[in-house]
N, C-alpha and C positions, 0 to 999 in steps of 0.2 A: 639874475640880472646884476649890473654892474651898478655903483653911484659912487661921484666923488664929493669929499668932502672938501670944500675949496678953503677953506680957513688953516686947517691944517696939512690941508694937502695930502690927504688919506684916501685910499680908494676902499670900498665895502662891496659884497659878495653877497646877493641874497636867492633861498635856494626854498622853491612852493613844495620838493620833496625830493627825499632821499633812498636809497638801495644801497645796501651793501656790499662791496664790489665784489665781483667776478658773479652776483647774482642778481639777474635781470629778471625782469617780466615774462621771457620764453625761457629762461632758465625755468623758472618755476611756474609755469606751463608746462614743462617736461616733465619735471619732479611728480605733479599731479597725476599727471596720467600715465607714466609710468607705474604710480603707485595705483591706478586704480586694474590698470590692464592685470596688473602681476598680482593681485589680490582676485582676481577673476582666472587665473590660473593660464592665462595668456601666454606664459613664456614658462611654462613647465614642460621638462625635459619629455613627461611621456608624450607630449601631443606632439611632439618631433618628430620627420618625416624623412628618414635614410636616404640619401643621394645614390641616386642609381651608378651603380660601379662604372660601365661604361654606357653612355648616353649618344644615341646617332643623331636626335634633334633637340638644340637649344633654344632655348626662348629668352630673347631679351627686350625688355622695356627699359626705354632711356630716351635721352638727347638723340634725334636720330645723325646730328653732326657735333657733336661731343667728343669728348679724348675718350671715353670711356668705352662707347660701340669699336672706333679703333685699337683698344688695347685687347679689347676681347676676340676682336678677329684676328688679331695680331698672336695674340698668345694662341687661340686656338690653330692658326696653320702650321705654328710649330709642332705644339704637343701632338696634337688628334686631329690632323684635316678632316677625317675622315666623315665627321660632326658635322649635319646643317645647322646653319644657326638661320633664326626667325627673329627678325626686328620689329617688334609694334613699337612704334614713334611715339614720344610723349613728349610733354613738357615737363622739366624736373624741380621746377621751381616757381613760384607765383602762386597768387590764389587760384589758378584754372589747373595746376599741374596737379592733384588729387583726383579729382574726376577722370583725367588721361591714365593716372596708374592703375587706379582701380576696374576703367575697362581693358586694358590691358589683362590682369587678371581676370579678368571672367571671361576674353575673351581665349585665352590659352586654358583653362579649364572645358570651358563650351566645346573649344572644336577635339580636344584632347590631341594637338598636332605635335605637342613636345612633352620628353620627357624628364627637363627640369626648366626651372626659371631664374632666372638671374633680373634683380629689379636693383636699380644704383645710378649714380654718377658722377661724376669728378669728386675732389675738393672742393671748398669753400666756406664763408663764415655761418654762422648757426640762422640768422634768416635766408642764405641760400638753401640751406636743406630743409629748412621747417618743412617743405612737401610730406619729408618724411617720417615727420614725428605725426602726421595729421591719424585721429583717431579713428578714421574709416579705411584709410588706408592701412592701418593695422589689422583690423579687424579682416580686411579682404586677402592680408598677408595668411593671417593665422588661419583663414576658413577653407585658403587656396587648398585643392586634393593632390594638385604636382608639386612636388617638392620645392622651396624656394631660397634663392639664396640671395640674401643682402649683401649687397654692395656700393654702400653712401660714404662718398669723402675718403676721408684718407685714415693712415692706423690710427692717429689721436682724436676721430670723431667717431660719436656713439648718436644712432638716433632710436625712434621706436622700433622703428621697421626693424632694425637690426635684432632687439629683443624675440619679437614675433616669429621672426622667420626659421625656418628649421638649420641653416646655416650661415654666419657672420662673416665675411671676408672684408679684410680691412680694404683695400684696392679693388678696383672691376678687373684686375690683370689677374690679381690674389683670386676674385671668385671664377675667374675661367680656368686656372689651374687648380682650384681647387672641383670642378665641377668634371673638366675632362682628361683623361690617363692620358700619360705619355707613352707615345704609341713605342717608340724604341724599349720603357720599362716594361708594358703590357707585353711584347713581343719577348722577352725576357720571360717572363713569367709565366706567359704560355707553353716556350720552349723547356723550360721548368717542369710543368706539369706532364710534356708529354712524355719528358726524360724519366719522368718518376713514373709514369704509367708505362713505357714502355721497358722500364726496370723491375716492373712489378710481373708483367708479363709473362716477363721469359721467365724471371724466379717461378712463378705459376707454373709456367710449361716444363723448367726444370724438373719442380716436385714432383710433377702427374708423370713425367717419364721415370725418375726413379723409384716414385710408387708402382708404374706399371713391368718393370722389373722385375722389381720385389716377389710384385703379385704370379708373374709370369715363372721365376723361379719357385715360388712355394704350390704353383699349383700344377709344375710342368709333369710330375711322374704323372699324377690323375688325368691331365690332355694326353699325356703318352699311351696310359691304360684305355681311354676310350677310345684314342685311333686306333690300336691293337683291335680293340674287341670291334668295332666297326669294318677294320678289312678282314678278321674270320668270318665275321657275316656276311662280307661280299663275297670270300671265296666258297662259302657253304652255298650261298645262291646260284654263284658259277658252276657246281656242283651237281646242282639238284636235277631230278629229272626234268622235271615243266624246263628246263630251258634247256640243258643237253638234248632230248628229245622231246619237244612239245609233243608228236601224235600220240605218243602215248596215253597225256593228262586225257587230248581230247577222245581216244579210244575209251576210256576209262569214264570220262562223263558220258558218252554215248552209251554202256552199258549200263548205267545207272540209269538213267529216262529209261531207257528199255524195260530196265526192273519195275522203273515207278511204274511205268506204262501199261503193265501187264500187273499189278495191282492194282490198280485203279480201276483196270475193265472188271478183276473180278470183283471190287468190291461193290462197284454199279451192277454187275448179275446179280448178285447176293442181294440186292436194295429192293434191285428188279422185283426178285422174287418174293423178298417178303412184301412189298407193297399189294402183288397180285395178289398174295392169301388173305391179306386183311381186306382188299374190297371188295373182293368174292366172300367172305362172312359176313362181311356188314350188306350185302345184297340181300344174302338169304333175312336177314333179320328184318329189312324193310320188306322185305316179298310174303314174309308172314305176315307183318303187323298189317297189309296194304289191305283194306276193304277190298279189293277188286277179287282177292286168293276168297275170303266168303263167297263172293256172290259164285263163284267157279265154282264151288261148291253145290249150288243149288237154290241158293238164297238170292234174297231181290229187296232192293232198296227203292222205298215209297219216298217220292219227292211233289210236293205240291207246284203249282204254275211259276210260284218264281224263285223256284229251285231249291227251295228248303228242304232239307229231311224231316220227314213225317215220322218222329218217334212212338206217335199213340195217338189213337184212335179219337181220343178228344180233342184233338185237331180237326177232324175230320166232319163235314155234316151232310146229306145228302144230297145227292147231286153236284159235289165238287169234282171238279177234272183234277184226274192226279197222270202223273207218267212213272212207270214201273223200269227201274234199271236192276236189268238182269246182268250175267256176265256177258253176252254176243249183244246184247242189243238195249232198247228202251221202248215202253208199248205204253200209247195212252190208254186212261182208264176212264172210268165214271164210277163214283159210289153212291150203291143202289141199298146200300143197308152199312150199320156197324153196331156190334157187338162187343161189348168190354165183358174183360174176365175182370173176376173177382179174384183180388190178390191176400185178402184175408187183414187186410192194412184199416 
C-alpha cells in the first residue's frame, strides 16, 4: 500500500510480502512437481512410446473452436489427407479443463479408435496453461497406451504435460507435422524402395540365369550321354520281338501254360496216388485193431442192460439179463450160474 507523508511531502511503499522476480507461486508449483514426477521416473526416456510412422486416425483433445484444431487440420490436408482425425472437445484452461483432458484420454485408450494423440493448445500466459501442469493430468498422459504427443503454447513454453508425453512439439501445427508423413516425401520413399527391390530382383534373376548356364554348360556332355543312351533304348525296344511281332510273345506264353498245365495234372496224379496208398494202409491198420474183425472170428462180446462191457465174471450175479454181441447179430441172455477161474494171483 501507499502513505503520504504530508510534512515533508514524502510518499512510502509498504509491501505484507515478497518473491523474487520472475519466480511466482505457480512458478514454484511447477518446480515441485516437476521434481517429484521425474524423481518417480515420469519422463524417462525408456517409458517412451514410438510414433507410429504413418497413422490413418488422429486423436485430438483441445478447444473445439481454438486456432489449434485449425492448424492441425490445416497442416494435416497438406501433408496426409489421407489421416482421420477425431476431435474430443475440451476445455483447455480453468479449474474444469483437467477433468475434460483426462476423459478425453481414457476415452481414446477405451475405444482404441486412434492410433496417436495429440493433446494442446494455443499460446498464452503460465495461468492460461496451468491445465497443463495439473498432476492428474500427467499421470493420464504418462499411463495413456497410444502414443501422445504434447502440444501446449508456443516454442518458449514448457509445461508438465510436455515432460510426460512420449513426444514435445512446441506448436499444435509443429505436432501435426510431426505426427503425419508427408504424402509427396512418403510417396518418394516408397518409390525408393520399389526401385531398390525391383533392382534387387533382376540382379537375382540375372545371377540364377548365369548360374543356370554355368550349370547347363558343365553338365551338357552327361544330358547328351543320357539322351544317347535313352534313344538306344528306344530303338532296342523298337527292335525287339514283343513289338515287331507280338504273336509270337503270345504263342510262346501259350506254350508255357501248356507245359505248366501238363505238370500240374501230373503232379496231382502223383498226389492222387500216394494219398490212395496211405488210406488204404491206414484202413487195414484200423480193420485190425476194430473189435468187430474178433468177434468175426468167433468171439462174442458180453454187455450188461445199459450197455457196458462185461469184463468178468464178478460183475455178474444170477439172474441178471445180459445181451451177447456176436459178429451178425446180438442175443439176449439170463445167467443161470458163473464160475471164476483161478488165475494163480
Amino acid at each position: 500500500r501507499i502513505s503520504l507523508f504530508v510534512r515533508d511531502g514524502q510518499y512510502q511503499l509498504y509491501a505484507d510480502s515478497m518473491e523474487t522476480e520472475g519466480i511466482g507461486a505457480l512458478y514454484l508449483a511447477f518446480e515441485q512437481l516437476k521434481r517429484k514426477l521425474e524423481s518417480e521416473g515420469l519422463f524417462s526416456e525408456n517409458r517412451k512410446k514410438s510414433i507410429p510412422k504413418i497413422p490413418t486416425r488422429l486423436g485430438v483433445i483441445t478447444a473445439p473452436t481454438g486456432a489449434a484444431i485449425k492448424d492441425i487440420i490445416n497442416i494435416s490436408g497438406r501433408r496426409f489427407p489421407y489421416a482421420k482425425i477425431i476431435l474430443y472437445p475440451s476445455l483447455v484452461q480453468g479449474a474444469d479443463a483437467p477433468p475434460q483432458l483426462i476423459a478425453g484420454l481414457e476415452y481414446f485408450n477405451r475405444t482404441k479408435s486412434v492410433d496417436v494423440i495429440i493433446i494442446g493448445r494455443g499460446g498464452g500466459s503460465i495461468e492460461d496453461l496451468w491445465a497443463f501442469n495439473d498432476e492428474n493430468v500427467a499421470r493420464a498422459v504418462s499411463a495413456s497406451e497410444i502414443p501422445v504427443i504434447s502440444a501446449v503454447g508456443h516454442e518458449i513454453d514448457f509445461t508438465i504435460c510436455d515432460f510426460v508425453s512420449d513426444k514435445r512439439a512446441p506448436t499444435p501445427s509443429a505436432a501435426a507435422e510431426i505426427a503425419l508423413p508427408e504424402t509427396n516425401e512418403l510417396k518418394r520413399k516408397i518409390n525408393n524402395i520399389i526401385s531398390r527391390e525391383q533392382a534387387l530382383l533382376e540382379q537375382m534373376i540375372k545371377n540364377r540365369r548365369n548360374q543356370i548356364e554355368r550349370y547347363g554348360k558343365s553338365y551338357e556332355p552327361l544330358i547328351n550321354q543320357i539322351l544317347k543312351n535313352r534313344r538306344n533304348q528306344i530303338e532296342r525296344y523298337e527292335k525287339s520281338r514283343a513289338l515287331t511281332n507280338p504273336m509270337n510273345s503270345i504263342d510262346d506264353r501259350r506254350m508255357a501254360i501248356v507245359a505248366l498245365s501238363d505238370r500240374l495234372e501230373k503232379s496231382m496224379s502223383s498226389v492222387d496216388l500216394r494219398c490212395r496208398s496211405a488210406l488204404k494202409e491206414r484202413a487195414a491198420k484200423l480193420e485190425a485193431l476194430s473189435p468187430l474183425s474178433v468177434l468175426s472170428r468167433g468171439y462174442s462180446a458180453v454187455f450188461d442192460t445199459d450197455g457196458k462191457l462185461i469184463k468178468s465174471v464178478c460183475q455178474l450175479s444170477l439172474g441178471d439179463k445180459v445181451r451177447l454181441r456176436a459178429a451178425d447179430g446180438i442175443a439176449d441172455a439170463e445167467i443161470i450160474n458163473t464160475e471164476k477161474y483161478e488165475t494163480g494171483e
